[in-house]
BALOBA-1460 file (C-alpha; in Angstrom, 3 decimals):
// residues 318
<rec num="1" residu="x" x="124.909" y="72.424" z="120.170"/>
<rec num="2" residu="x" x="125.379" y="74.704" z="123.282"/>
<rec num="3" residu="x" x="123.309" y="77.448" z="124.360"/>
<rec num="4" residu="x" x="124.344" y="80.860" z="123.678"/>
<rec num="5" residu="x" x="123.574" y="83.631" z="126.141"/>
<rec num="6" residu="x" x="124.241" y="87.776" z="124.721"/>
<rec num="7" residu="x" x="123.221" y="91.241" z="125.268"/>
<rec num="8" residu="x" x="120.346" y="92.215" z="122.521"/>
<rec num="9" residu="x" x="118.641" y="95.203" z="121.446"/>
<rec num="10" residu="x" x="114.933" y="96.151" z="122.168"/>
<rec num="11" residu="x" x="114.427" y="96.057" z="118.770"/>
<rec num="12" residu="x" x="115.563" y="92.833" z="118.832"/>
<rec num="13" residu="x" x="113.423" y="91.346" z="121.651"/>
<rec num="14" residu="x" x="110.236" y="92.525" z="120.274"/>
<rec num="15" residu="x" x="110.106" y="89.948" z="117.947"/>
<rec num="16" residu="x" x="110.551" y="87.465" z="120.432"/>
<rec num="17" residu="x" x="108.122" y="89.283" z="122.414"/>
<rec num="18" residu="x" x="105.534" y="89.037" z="119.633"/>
<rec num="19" residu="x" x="105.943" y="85.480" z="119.587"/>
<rec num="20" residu="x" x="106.293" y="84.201" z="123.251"/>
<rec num="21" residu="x" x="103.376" y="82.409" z="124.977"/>
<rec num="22" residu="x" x="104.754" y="84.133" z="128.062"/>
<rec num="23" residu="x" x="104.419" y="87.526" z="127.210"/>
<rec num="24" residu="x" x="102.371" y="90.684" z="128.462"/>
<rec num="25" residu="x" x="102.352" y="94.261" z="128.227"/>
<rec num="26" residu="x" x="104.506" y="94.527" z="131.037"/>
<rec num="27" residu="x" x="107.756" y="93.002" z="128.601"/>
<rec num="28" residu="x" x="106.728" y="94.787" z="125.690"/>
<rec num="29" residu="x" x="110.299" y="96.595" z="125.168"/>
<rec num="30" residu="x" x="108.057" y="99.698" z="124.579"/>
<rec num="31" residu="x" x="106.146" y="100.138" z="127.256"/>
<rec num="32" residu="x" x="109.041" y="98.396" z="129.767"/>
<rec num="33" residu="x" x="111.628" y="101.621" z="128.465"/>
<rec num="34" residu="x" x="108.652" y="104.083" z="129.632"/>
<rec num="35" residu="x" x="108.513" y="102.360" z="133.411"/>
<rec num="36" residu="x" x="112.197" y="101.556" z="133.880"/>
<rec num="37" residu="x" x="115.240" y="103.757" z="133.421"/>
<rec num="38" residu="x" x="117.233" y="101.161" z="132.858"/>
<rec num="39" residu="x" x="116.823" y="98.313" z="130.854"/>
<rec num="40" residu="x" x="119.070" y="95.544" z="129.655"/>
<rec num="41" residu="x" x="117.788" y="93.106" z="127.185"/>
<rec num="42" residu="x" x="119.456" y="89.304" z="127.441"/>
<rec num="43" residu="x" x="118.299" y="86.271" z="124.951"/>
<rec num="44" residu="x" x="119.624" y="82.806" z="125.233"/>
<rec num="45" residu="x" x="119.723" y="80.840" z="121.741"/>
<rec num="46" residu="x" x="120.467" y="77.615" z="120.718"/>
<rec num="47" residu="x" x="122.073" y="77.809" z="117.171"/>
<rec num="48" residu="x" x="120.361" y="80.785" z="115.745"/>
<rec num="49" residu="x" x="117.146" y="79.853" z="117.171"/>
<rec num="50" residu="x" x="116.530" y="82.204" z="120.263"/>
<rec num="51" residu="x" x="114.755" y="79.988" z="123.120"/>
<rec num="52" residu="x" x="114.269" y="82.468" z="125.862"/>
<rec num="53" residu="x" x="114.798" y="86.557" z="126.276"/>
<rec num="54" residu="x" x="114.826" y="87.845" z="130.051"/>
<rec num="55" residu="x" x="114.786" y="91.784" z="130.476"/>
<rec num="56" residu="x" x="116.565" y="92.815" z="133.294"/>
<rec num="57" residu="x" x="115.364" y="95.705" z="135.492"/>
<rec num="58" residu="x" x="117.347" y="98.767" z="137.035"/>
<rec num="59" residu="x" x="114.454" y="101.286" z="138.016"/>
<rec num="60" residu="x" x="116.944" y="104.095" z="139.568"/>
<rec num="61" residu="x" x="119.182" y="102.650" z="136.768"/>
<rec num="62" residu="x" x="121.917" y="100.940" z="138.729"/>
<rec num="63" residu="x" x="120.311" y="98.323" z="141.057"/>
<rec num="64" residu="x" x="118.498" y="95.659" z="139.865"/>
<rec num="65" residu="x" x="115.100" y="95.257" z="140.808"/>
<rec num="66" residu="x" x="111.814" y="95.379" z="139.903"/>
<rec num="67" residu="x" x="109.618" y="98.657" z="138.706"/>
<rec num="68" residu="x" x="106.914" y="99.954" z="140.613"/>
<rec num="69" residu="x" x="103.256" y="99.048" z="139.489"/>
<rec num="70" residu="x" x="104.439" y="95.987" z="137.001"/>
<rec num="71" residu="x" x="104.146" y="92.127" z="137.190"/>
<rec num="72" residu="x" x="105.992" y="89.604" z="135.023"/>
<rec num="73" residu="x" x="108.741" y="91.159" z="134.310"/>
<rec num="74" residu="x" x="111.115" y="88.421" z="133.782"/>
<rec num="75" residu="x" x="111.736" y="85.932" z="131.230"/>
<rec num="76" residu="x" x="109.580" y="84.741" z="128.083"/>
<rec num="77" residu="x" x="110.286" y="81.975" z="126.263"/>
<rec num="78" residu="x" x="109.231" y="81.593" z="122.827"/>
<rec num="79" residu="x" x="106.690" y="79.119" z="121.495"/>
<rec num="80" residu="x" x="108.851" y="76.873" z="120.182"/>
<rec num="81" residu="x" x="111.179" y="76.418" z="123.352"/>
<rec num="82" residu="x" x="107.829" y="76.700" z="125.086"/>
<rec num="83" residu="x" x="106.407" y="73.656" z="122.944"/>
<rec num="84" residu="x" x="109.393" y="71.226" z="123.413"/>
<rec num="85" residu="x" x="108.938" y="67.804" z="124.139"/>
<rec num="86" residu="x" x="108.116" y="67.181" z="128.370"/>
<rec num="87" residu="x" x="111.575" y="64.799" z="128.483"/>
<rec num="88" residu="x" x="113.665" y="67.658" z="126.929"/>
<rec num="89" residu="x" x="112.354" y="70.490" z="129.118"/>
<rec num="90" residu="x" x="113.992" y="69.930" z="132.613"/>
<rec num="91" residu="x" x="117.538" y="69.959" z="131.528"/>
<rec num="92" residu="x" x="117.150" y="72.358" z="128.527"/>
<rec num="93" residu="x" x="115.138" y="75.082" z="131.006"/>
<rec num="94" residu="x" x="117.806" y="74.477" z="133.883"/>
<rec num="95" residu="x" x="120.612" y="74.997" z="131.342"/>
<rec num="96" residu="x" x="119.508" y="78.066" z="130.312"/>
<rec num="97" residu="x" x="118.180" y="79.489" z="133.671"/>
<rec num="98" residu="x" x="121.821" y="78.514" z="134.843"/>
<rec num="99" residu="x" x="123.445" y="80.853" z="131.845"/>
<rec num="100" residu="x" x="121.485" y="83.620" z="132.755"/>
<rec num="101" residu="x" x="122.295" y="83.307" z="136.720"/>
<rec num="102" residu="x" x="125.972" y="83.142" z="135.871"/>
<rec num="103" residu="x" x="126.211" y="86.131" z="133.837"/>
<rec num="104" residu="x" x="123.750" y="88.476" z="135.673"/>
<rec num="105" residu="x" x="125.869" y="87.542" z="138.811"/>
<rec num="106" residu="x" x="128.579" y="88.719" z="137.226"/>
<rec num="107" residu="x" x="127.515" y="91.819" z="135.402"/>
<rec num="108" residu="x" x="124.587" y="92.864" z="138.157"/>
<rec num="109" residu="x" x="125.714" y="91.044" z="141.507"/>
<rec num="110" residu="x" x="122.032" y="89.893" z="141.909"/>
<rec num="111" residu="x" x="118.855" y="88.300" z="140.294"/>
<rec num="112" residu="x" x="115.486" y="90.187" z="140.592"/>
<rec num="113" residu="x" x="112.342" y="89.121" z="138.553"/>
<rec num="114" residu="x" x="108.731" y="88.022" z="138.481"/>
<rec num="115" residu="x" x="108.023" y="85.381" z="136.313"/>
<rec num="116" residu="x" x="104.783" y="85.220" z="133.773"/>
<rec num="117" residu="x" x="101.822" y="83.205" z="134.754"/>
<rec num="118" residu="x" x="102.057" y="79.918" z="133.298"/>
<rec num="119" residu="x" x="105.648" y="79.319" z="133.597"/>
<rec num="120" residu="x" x="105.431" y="77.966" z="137.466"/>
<rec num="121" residu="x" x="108.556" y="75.335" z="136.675"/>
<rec num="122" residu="x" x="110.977" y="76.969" z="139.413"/>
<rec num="123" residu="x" x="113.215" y="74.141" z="139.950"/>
<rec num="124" residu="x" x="116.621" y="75.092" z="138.810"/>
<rec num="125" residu="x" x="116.041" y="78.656" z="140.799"/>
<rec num="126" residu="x" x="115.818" y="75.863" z="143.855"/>
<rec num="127" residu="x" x="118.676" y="74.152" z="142.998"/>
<rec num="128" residu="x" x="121.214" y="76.783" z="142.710"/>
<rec num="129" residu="x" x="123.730" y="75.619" z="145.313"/>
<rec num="130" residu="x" x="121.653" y="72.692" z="145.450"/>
<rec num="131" residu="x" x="124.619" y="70.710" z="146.887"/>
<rec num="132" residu="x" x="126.436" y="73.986" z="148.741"/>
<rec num="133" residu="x" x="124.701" y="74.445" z="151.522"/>
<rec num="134" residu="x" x="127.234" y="77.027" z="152.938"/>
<rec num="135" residu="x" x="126.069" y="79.278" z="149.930"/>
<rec num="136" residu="x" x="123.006" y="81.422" z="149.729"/>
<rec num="137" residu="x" x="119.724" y="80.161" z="147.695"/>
<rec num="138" residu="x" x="117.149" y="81.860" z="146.013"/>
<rec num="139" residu="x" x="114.264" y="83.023" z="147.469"/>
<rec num="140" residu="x" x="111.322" y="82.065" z="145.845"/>
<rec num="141" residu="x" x="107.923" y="84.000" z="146.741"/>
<rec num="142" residu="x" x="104.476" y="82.336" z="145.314"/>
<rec num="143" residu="x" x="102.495" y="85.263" z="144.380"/>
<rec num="144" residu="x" x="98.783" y="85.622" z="142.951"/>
<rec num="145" residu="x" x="96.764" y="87.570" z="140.660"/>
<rec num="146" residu="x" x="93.127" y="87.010" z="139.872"/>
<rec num="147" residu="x" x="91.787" y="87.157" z="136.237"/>
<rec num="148" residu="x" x="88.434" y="86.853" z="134.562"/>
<rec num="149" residu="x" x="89.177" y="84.408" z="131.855"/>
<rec num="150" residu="x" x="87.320" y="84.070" z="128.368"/>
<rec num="151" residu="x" x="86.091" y="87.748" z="127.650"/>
<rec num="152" residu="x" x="85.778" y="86.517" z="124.081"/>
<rec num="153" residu="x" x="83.414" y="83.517" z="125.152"/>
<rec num="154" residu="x" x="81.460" y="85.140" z="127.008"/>
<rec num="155" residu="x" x="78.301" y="87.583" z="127.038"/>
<rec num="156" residu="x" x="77.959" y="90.476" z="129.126"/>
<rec num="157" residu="x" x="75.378" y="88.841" z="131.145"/>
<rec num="158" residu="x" x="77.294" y="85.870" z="131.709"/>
<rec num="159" residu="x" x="80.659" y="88.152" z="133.145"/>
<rec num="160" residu="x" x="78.117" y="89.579" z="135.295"/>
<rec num="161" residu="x" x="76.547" y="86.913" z="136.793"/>
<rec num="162" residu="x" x="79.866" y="85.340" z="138.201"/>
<rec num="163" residu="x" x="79.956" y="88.741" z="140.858"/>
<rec num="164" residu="x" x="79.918" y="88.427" z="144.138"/>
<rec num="165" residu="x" x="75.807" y="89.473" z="145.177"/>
<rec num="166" residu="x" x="76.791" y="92.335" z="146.712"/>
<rec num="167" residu="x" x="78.430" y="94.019" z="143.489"/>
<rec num="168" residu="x" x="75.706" y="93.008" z="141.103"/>
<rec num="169" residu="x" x="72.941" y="94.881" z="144.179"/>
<rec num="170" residu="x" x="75.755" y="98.193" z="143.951"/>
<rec num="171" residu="x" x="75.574" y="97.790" z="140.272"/>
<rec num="172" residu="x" x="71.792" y="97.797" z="140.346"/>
<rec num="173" residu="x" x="71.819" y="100.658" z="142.876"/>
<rec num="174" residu="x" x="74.243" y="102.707" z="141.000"/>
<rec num="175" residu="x" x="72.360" y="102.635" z="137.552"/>
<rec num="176" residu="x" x="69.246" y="103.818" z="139.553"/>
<rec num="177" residu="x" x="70.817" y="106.715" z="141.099"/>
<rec num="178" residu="x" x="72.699" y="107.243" z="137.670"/>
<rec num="179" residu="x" x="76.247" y="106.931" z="137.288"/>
<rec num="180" residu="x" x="78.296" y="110.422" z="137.622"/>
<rec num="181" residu="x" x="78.957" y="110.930" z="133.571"/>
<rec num="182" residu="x" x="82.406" y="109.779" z="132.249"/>
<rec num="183" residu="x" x="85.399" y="112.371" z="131.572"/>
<rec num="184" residu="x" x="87.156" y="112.704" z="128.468"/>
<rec num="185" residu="x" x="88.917" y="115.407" z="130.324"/>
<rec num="186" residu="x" x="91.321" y="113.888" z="132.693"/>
<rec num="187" residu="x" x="94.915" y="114.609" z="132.959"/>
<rec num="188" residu="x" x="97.606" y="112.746" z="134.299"/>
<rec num="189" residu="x" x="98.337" y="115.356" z="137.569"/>
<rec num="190" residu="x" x="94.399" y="114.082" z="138.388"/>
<rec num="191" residu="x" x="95.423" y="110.527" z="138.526"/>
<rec num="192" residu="x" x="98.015" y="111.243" z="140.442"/>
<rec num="193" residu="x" x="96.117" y="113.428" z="143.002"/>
<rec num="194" residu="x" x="93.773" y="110.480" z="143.753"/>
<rec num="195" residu="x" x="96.512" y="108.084" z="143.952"/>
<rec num="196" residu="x" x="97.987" y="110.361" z="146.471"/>
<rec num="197" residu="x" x="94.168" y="110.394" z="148.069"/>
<rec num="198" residu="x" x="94.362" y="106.709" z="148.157"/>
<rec num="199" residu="x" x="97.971" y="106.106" z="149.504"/>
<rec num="200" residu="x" x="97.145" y="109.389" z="152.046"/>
<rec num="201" residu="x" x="94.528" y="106.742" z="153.775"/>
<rec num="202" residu="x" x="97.614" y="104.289" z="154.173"/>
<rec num="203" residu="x" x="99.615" y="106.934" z="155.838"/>
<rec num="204" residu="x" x="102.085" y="106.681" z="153.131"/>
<rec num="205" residu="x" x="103.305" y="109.637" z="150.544"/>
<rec num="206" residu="x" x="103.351" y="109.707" z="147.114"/>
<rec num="207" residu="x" x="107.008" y="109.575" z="145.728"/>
<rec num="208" residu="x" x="108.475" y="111.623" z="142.949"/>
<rec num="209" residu="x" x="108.868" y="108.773" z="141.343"/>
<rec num="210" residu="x" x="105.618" y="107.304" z="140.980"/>
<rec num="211" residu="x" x="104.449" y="110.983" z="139.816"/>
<rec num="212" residu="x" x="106.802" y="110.095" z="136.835"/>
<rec num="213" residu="x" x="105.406" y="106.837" z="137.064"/>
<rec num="214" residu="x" x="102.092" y="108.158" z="136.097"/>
<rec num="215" residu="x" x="102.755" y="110.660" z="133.687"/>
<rec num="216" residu="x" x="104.523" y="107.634" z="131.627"/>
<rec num="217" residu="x" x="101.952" y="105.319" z="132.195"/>
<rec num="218" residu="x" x="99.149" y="107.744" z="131.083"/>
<rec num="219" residu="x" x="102.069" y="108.159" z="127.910"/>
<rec num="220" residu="x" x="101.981" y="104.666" z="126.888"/>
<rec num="221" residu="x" x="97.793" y="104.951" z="126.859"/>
<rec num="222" residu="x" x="98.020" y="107.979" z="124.752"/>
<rec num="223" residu="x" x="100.167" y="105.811" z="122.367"/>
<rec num="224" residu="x" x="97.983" y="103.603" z="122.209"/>
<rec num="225" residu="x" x="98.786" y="100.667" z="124.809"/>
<rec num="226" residu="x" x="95.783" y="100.835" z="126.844"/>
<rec num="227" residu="x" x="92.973" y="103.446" z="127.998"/>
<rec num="228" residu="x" x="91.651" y="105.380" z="131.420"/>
<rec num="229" residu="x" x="87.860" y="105.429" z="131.837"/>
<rec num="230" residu="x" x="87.853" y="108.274" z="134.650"/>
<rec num="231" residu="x" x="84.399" y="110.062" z="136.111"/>
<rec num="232" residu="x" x="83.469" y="113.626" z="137.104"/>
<rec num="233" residu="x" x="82.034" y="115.069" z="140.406"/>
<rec num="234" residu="x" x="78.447" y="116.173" z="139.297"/>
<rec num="235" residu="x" x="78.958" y="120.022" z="140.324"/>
<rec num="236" residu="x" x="82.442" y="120.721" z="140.209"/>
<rec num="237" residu="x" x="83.362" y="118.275" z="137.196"/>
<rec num="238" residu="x" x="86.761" y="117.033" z="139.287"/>
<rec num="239" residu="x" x="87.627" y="113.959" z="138.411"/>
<rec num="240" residu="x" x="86.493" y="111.665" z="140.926"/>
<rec num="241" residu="x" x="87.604" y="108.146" z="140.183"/>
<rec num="242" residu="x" x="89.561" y="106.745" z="137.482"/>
<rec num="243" residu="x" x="90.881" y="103.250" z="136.116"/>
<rec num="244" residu="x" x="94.112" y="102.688" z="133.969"/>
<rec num="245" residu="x" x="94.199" y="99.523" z="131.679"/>
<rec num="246" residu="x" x="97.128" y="98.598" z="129.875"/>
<rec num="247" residu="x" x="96.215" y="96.157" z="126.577"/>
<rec num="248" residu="x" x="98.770" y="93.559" z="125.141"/>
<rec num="249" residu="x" x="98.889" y="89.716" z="123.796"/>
<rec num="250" residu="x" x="95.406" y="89.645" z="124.878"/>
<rec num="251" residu="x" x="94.826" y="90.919" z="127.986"/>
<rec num="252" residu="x" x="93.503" y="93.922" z="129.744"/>
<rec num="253" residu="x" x="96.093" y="94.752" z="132.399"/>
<rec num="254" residu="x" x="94.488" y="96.881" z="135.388"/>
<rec num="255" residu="x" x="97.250" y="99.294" z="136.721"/>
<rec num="256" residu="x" x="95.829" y="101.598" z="138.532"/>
<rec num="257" residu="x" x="92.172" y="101.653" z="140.229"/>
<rec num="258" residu="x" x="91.590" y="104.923" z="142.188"/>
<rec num="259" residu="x" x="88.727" y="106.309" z="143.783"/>
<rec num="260" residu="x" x="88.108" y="109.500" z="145.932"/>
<rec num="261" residu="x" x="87.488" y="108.468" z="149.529"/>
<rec num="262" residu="x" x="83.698" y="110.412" z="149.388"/>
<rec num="263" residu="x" x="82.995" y="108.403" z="146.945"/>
<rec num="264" residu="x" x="83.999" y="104.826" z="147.861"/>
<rec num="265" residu="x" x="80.827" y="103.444" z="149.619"/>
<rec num="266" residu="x" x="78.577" y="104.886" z="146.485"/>
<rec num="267" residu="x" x="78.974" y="101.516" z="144.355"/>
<rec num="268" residu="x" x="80.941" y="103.947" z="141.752"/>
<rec num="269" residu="x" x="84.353" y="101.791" z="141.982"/>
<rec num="270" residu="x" x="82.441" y="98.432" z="141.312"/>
<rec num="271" residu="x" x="80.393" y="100.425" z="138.298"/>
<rec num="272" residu="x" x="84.002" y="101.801" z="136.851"/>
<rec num="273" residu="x" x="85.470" y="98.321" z="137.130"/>
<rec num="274" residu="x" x="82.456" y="96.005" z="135.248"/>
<rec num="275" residu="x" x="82.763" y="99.046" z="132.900"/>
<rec num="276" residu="x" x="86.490" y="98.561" z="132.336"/>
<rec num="277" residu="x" x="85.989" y="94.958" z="132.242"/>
<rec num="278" residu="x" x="83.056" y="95.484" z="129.587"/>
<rec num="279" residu="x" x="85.383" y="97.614" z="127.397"/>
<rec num="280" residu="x" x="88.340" y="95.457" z="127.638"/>
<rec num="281" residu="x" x="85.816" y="92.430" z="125.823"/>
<rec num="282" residu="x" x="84.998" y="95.304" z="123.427"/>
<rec num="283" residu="x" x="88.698" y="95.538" z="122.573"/>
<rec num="284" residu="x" x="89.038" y="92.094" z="121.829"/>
<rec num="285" residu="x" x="90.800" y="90.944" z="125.047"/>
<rec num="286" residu="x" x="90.496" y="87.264" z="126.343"/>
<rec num="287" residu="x" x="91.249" y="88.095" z="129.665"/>
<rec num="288" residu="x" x="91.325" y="90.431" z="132.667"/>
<rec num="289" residu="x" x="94.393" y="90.437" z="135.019"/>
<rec num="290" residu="x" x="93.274" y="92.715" z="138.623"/>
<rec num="291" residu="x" x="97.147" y="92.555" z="139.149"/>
<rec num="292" residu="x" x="97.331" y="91.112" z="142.141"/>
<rec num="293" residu="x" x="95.498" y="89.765" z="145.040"/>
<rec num="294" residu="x" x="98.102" y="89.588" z="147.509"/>
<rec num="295" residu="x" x="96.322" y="91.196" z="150.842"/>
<rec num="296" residu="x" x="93.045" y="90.026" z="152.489"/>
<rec num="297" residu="x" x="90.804" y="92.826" z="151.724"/>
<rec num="298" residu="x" x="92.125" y="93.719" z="148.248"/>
<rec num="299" residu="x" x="92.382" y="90.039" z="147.221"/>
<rec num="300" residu="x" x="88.820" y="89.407" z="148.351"/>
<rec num="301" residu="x" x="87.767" y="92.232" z="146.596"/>
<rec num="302" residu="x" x="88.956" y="91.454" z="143.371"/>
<rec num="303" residu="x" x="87.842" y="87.579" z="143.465"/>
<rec num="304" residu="x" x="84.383" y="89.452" z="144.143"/>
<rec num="305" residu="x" x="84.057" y="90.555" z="140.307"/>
<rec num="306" residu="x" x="84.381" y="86.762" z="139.755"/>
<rec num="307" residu="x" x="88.031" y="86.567" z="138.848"/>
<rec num="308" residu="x" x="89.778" y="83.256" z="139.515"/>
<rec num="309" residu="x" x="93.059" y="82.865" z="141.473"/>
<rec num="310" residu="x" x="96.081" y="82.533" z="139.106"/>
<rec num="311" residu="x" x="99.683" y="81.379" z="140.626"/>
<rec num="312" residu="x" x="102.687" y="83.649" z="139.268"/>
<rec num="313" residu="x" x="106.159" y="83.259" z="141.425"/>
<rec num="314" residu="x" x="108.561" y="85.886" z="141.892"/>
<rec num="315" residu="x" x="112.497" y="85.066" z="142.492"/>
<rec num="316" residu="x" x="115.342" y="86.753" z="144.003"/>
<rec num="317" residu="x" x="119.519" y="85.987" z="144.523"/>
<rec num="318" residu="x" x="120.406" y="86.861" z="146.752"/>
């Protein structure tokens, strides 16, 4: 029986995002409307069975791409396609990879996505043109996140004693100073002044369209996809610093970690994050993804609160 490759609704991926292995927050057809303009949804099945669903991305809502501030967003298989025997895998996978190459080609010009963690068989993205060498091949980037792992397994002490020294003395230092006192308060324009702060110290300026960015992000926490544990200055009550988690199959997705500049060397941004970390266990996650550890300093940073490297690639045609 052949494989089967057609537009579908959101509607109708979110089933097949319910059941995929593969899935995350970030391909929940939900939350991916609120941080795209434009998105298509494509499913491959085999009979009726659907195998594999692959959202494709057009952020100004003609080019495809990827949006700002996501990972993963690419395609999920479901668990029983996911499940299939090892000697069935290779051929099935490339056949259906090849399906969705030909017709994005044709309806997009190009391929853009980042594949889930997990899913690190890349093979028949290598092999396009295989045996055309006068054609142009994908490009395929290894990428890396780090994650704390087993939230549910483990205590609070036990989290804690996989930091790096050094956060566990700011964490000591911090409670005997006391903490600045958590906001209930914040608004999406302050998240997006200290995101501003933080880019500012990169010499690079915020973008309309990561203000928008934002204001839907903060959206999909008010509906219930996530959270923001923010902190006030002591005098002025300004927020100060402020973490956005997005929640979904599981894990605690860290989006956005921003900290006024005054207040960077003060041990507050390693007390918001173990708190973050500590409330994403209280909502029943399994793991913590820091979304990315792809620079020096920010990759050691995050490996500092103990999270492991975890190997995600991210293709593009062409």
């Amino acid at each position: 029986m052949s494989i089967t490759i057609n537009p579908i609704s959101p509607q109708d991926a979110l089933p097949l995002w319910k059941d995929s292995p593969h899935a995350t927050v970030f391909t929940h057809p939900d939350v991916l409307s609120k941080l795209c303009q434009r998105v298509d949804w494509w499913a491959a099945h085999k009979g009726h069975r659907p195998l594999c669903a692959w959202p494709v991305c057009l952020p100004d809502g003609n080019t495809v791409g990827l949006p700002e501030l996501t990972y993963y967003v690419g395609p999920i298989w479901s668990k029983m396609a996911d499940n299939m025997p090892a000697h069935r895998w290779l051929s099935r996978s490339t056949q259906v990879y090849e399906g969705f190459i030909e017709i994005f080609l044709q309806e997009y010009g190009r391929v853009h996505a980042s594949l889930p963690k997990g899913l690190l068989d890349v093979r028949a993205f290598d092999w396009w043109h295989y045996h055309q060498p006068d054609k142009p091949r994908f490009t395929i980037r290894p990428r890396y996140t780090a994650c704390i792992h087993d939230l549910d397994k483990n205590d609070q002490a036990t989290i804690l004693a996989d930091f790096r020294q050094l956060r566990r003395r700011e964490l000591r230092k911090m409670e005997a100073d006391g903490p600045p006192a958590r906001s209930q308060d914040w608004q999406a324009d302050d998240l997006i002044l200290l995101y501003a702060d933080v880019l500012g110290r990169q010499d690079i300026d915020i973008q309309a369209k990561n203000e928008r960015l934002i204001h839907n992000l903060v959206a999909l926490v008010q509906a219930g996809f996530g959270e923001v544990i923010a902190y006030q200055d002591p005098q002025d009550h300004h927020i100060i610093a402020a973490c956005l988690l997005l929640y979904g199959h599981g894990q605690a997705n860290m989006v956005l970690n921003v900290v006024e500049n005054e207040w960077r060397s003060t041990g507050l941004p390693a007390w918001m994050i173990t708190e973050t970390i500590i409330q994403a266990k209280k909502q029943g996650m399994t793991c913590y993804d820091f979304n990315g550890a792809n620079s020096p300093n920010r990759g050691d940073d995050k490996h500092s609160y103990g999270a492991h490297p975890v190997l995600f690639f991210e293709i593009q045609y062409p």
